[in-house]
C-alpha positions in Angstrom: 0.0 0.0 0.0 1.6 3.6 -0.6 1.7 6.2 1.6 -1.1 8.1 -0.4 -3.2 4.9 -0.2 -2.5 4.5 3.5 -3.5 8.0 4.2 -6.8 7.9 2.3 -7.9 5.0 4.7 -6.8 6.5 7.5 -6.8 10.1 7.4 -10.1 12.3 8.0 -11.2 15.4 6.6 -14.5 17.2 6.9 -16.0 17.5 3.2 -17.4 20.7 1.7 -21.0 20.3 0.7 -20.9 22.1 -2.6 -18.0 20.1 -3.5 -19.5 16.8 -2.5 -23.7 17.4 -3.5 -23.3 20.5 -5.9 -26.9 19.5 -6.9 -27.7 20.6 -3.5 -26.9 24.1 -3.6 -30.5 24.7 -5.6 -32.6 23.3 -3.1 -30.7 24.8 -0.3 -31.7 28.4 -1.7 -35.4 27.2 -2.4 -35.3 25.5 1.3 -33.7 28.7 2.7 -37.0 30.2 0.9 -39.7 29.7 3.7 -36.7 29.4 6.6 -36.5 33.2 5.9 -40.0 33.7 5.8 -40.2 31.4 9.4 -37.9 34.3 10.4 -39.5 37.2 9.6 -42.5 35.8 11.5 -41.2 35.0 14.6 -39.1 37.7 15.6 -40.0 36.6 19.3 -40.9 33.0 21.4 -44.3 33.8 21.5 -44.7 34.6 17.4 -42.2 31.3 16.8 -44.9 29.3 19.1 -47.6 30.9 17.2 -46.0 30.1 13.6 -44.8 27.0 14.7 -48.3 25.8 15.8 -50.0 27.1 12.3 -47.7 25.0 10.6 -47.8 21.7 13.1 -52.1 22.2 12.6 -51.7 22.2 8.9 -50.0 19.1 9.2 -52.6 17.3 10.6 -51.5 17.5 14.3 -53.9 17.7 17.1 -53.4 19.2 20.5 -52.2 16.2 22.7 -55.2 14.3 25.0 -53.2 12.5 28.2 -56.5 10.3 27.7 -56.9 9.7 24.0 -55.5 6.2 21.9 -52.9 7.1 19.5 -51.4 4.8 16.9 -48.3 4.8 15.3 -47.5 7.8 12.8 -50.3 10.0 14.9 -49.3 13.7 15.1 -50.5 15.4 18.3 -48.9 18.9 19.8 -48.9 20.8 23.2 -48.0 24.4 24.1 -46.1 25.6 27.2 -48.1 29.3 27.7 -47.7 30.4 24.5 -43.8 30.5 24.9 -42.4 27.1 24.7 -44.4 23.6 22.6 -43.7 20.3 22.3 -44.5 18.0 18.9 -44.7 14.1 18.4 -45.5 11.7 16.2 -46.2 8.2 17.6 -43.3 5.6 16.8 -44.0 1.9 16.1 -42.2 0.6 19.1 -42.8 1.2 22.7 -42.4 4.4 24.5 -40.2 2.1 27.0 -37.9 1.5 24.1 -37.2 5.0 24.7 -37.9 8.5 22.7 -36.3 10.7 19.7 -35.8 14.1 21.7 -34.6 17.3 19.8 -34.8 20.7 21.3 -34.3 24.3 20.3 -34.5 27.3 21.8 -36.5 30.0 20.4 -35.6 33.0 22.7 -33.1 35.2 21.1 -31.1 38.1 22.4 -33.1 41.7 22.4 -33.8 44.8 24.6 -37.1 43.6 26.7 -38.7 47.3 28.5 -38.6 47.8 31.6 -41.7 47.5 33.8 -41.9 51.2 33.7 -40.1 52.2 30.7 -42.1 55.4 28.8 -39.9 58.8 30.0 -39.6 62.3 28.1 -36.1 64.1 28.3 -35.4 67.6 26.5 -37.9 67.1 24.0 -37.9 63.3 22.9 -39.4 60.5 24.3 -37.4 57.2 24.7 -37.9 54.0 26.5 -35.6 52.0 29.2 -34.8 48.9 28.4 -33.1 45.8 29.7 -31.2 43.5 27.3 -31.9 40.2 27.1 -28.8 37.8 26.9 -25.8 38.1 25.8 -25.1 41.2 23.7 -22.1 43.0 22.8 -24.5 46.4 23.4 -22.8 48.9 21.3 -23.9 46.4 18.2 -27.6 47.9 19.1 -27.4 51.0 18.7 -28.4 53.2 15.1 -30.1 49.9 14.6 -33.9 50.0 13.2 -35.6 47.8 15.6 -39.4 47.0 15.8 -42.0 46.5 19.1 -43.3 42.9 19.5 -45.1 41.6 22.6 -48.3 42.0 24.4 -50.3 43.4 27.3 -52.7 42.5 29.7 -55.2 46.2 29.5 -57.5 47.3 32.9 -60.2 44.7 31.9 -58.0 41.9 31.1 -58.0 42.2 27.0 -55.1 41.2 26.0 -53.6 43.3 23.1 -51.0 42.2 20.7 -48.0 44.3 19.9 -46.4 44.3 16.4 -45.1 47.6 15.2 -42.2 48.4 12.9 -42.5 45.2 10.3 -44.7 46.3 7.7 -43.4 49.2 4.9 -44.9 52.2 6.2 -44.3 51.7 9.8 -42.5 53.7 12.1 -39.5 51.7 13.8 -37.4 52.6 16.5 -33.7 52.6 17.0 -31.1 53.7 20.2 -28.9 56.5 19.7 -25.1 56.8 19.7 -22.8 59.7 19.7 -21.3 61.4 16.2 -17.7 61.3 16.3 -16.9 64.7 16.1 -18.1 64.3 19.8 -16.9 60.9 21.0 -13.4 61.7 22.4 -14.1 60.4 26.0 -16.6 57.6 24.3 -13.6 56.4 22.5 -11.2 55.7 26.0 -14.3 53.3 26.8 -13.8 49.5 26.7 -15.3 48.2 23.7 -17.5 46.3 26.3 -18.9 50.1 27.8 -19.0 51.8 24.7 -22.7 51.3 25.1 -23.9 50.9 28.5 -27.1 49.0 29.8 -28.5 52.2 30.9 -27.8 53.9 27.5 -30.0 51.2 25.4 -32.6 54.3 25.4 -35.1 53.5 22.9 -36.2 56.5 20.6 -40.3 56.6 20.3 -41.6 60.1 20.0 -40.0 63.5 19.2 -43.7 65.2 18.5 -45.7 67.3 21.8 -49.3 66.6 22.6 -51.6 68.9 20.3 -53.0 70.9 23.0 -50.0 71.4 25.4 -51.6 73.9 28.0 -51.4 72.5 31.4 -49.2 70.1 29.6 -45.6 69.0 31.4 -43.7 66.3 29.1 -46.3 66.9 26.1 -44.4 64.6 23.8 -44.6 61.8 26.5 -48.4 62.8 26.3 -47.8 62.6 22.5 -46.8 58.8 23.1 -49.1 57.4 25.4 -52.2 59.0 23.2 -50.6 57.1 20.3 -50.4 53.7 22.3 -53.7 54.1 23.4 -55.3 55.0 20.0 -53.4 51.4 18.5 -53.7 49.0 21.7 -56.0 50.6 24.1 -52.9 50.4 26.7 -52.4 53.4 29.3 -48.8 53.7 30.8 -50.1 51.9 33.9 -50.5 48.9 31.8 -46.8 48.7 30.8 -46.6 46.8 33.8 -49.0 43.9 32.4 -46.7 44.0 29.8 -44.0 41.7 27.6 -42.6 44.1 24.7 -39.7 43.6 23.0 -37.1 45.6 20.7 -35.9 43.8 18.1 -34.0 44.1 14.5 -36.8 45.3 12.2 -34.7 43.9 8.8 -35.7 41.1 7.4 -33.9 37.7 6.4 -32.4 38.3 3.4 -29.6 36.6 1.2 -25.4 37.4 1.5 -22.8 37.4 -0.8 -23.0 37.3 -5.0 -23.5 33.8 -5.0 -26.5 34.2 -2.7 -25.1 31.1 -0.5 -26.1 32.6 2.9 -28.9 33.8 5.0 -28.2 37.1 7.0 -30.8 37.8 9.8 -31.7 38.1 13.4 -32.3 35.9 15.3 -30.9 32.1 13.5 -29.5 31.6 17.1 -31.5 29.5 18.0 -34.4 29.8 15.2 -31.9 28.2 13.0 -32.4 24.5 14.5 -35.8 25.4 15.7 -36.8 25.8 11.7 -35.3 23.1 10.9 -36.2 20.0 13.5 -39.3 21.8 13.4 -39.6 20.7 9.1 -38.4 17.2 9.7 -40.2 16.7 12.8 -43.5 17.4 10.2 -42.1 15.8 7.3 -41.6 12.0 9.7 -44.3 10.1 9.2 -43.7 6.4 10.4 -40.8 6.5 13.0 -39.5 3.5 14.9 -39.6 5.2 17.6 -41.6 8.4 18.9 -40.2 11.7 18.4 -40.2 15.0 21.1 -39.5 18.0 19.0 -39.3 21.0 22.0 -39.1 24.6 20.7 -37.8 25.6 23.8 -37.6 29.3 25.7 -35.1 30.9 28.2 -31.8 29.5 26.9 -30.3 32.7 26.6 -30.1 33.2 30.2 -30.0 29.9 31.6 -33.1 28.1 30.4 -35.0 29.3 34.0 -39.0 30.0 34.2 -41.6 27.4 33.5 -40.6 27.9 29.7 -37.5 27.3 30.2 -35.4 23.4 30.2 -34.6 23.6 33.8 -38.2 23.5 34.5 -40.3 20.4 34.8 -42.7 20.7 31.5 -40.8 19.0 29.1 -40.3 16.1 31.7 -44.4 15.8 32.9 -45.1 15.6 28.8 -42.8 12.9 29.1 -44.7 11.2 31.9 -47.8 11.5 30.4 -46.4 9.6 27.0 -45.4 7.0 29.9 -48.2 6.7 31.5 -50.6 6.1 28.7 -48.8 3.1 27.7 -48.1 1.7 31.3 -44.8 2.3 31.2 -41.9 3.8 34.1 -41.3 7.3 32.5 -37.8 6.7 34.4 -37.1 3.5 32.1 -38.3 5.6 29.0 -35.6 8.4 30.0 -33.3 6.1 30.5 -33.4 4.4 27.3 -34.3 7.7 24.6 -31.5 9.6 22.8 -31.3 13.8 22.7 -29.9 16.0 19.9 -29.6 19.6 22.0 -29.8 21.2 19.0 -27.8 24.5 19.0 -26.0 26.4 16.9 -21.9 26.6 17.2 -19.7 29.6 16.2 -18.1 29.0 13.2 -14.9 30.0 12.0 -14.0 33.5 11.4 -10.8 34.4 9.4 -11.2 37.9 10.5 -10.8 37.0 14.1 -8.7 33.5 13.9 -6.9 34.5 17.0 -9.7 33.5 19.4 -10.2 30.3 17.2 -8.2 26.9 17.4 -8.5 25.5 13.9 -8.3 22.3 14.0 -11.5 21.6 16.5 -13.4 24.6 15.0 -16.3 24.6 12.4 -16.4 25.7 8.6 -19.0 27.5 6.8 -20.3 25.4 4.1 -19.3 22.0 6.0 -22.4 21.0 7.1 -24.0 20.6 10.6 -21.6 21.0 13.5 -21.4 17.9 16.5 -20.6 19.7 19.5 -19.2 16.5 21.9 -19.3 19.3 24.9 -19.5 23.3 25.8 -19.1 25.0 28.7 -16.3 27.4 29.5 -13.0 26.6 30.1 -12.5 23.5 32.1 -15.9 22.9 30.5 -18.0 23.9 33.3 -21.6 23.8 33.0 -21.6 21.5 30.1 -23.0 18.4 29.0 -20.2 16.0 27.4 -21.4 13.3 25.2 -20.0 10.1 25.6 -18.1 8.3 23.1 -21.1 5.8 22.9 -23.5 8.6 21.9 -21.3 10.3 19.4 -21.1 6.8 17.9 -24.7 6.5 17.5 -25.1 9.7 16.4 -22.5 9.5 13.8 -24.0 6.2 12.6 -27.2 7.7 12.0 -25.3 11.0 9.8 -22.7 8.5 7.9 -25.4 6.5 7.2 -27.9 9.3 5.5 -25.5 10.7 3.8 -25.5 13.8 5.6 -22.2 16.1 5.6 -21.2 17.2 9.1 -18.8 18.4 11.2 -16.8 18.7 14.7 -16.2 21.9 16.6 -16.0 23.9 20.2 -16.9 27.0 20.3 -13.5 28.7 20.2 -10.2 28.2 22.0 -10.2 26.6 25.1 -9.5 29.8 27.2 -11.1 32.3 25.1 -14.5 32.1 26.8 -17.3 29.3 26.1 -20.8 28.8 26.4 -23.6 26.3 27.3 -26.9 24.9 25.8 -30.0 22.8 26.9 -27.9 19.7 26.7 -27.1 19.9 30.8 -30.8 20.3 31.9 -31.3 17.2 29.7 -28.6 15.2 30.3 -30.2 16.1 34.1 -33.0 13.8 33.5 -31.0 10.7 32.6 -30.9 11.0 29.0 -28.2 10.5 26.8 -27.7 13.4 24.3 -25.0 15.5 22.1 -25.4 18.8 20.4 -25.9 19.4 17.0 -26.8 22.7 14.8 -25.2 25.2 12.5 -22.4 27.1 12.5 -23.5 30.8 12.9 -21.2 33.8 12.0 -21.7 37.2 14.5 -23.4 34.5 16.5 -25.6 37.0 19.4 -25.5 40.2 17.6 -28.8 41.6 15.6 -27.5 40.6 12.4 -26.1 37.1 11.4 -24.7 34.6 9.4 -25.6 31.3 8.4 -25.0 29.4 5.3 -27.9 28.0 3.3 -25.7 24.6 2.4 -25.5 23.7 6.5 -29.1 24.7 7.1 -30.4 22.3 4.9 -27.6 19.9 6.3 -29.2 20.7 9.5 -32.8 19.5 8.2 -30.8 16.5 6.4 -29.8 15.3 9.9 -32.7 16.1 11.7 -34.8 14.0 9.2 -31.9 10.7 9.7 -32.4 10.9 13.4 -36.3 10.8 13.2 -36.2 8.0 11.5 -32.9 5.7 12.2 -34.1 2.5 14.3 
């Protein structure tokens, strides 16, 4: 055997997907096609939820009856209060046998108000706001961002906020300094060149009409305006969750058109795509759990979140209607967290080690463990589970790849994976590799989303 024999059989290399299913790259883009659209709708958990259920409905699924017979290949759905929702379709063996879990999240960094946000200051009216997650902050200002949410009026109607989407709507946007003017700004940390409490939201800049008797008359301005669209008084900001988010839409990047830019892919991204293959399985082995999960961004807390018990009493319930010990069903299912990793960026190689990092265009990205560091706070996959897992992908034909998410010391992160691995269930994560992962405007490439689907679809139905 000669050396270049010898090192074909042994040697590895990740392959590029255009180079290996250049067929593929057309229907990528006409995939892509509705992903963006899935984006543009669901700009927050509770429009994702919303979306997500329109399409599970049109599917043929049915809300799920704790009481009811199902049969193999039935479709049922439940939602978590309107932020979080769980879909299954009935497997042919057992639940005991154990389940096909895949959860995304669906929360995505943003600048939430604050319970009493509305304010007038020399002439213009803004709006506090806290961000949500991670955020490098000064990436959120001279932004246009839109208002999503809703509100809970005086006699308990509940109104629902979407402002800034449509063409001919006003958006919104914080300010930042010109920089004739931004000699002390400048000596700022890059991490304070924005501060929390500067994430002032522009809203008004017009007085009341009739200002006599008036104080802040462009505050006045405001609050007639809310009231006029929503019925909402600045008491009811309180009964309130409103959002700030990017108000661009998903559009292609680059002359070749091979990426989707947008806000939001982390985590919509895998949410999309389990989300398509969980519809598009139809006679499993065994029964599938697609979560479209809420929270992760700040540690997966709250009753929508995976530290909480909802995704493990739905579990219970698939248990108990077949008689089975929800502990053996744990026990024996298998988890993709599914999560998107940062991929490589040539602009910033420092922070990057390249030989555990993942590629644009190289399909879906197995992330054995996250965490920071010393890999604190992560979940890390057993060789037994990336062997299954990689059986199932070698198998369909599906291109994917390795990565962490950056050098070892230069920071880290974590996923869902922990909260499920916390119920005794063996799982890995899997997604796509994001560029400008967490700011309002990223990077994903159409060739590893539809990988992402590809693989999604292979672990539905492998035995």
């Amino acid at each position: 055997m000669t050396g270049k024999e010898l090192q074909e059989k042994l040697a590895w290399k990740f392959p590029d997907i255009a180079e290996r299913y250049p067929e593929q790259i057309e229907t990528a883009g006409r995939f892509c096609e509705e992903y963006k659209q899935f984006l543009d709708r669901g700009k927050t958990e509770r429009e994702c939820v919303a979306r997500a259920a329109e399409m599970l409905e049109a599917a043929g699924y049915r809300p799920f009856d704790r009481k009811a017979s199902y049969r193999p290949g039935d479709k049922v759905y439940a939602v978590n209060r309107g932020k979080a929702l769980i879909a299954t379709t009935f497997g042919t063996e057992p639940a005991a046998a154990g389940l096909r879990l895949n959860g995304a999240h669906i929360d995505s960094p943003r600048l939430d108000l604050k319970p009493n946000p509305l304010y007038e200051k020399d002439g213009l009216a803004l709006l506090k706001t806290h961000y949500y997650g991670g955020i490098r902050k000064y990436q959120w200002s001279t932004v246009p961002l839109s208002m999503h949410g809703v509100v809970y009026l005086e006699d308990g109607t509940k109104a629902e906020i979407t402002l800034g989407e449509k063409d001919g709507e006003p958006r919104f946007c914080v300010t930042d300094l010109l920089p004739h003017l931004a000699s002390e700004q400048n000596g700022r940390k890059l991490s304070e060149g924005i501060k929390g409490e500067e994430l002032n939201v522009v809203i008004g800049s017009l007085p009341y009409e009739d200002t006599k008797d008036v104080k802040e008359a462009v505050k006045l301005k405001v609050l007639a305006l809310l009231h006029e669209y929503y019925g909402m008084t600045e008491k009811d900001f309180i009964r309130a969750e409103i959002e700030m988010v990017p108000a661009y839409r998903a559009m292609d990047i680059g002359l070749d058109r091979g990426m989707v830019g947008a806000y939001g892919q982390d985590d919509r991204v895998c949410a999309y795509t389990a989300l398509r293959a969980e519809i598009e399985t139809k006679h499993p082995v065994h029964t599938t759990v697609t979560i479209l999960t809420d929270k992760e961004e700040i540690g997966s807390v709250g009753n929508t979140g995976l530290n909480s018990d909802y995704v493990l009493h739905y579990i219970q319930k698939l248990a108990e209607r077949e008689g089975a010990d929800y502990k053996e069903v744990l026990e024996h299912s298998l988890c993709l967290s599914s999560d998107v990793n940062a991929a490589y960026d040539p602009t910033f190689s420092s922070v990057y080690e390249t030989r555990n990092s993942c590629y644009v265009g190289k399909g879906c990205v197995l992330t054995k463990y996250t965490g920071a560091r010393g890999k604190s706070s992560s979940n890390d996959a057993s060789a037994e589970v990336m062997a299954k897992v990689v059986r199932i992908m070698d198998e369909a034909g599906v291109c994917w790849q390795t990565g962490e998410l950056g050098a070892v010391d230069a920071g880290g992160g974590g996923t869902i994976a922990q909260f499920v691995a916390g119920l005794n269930v063996d799982v890995v994560d899997l997604g796509v590799p994001i560029l400008s992962m967490h700011s309002p405007f990223e990077l994903a490439s159409k060739l590893d989303v539809y990988h992402t689907f590809l693989a999604f679809q292979a672990f539905y139905n492998a035995d």
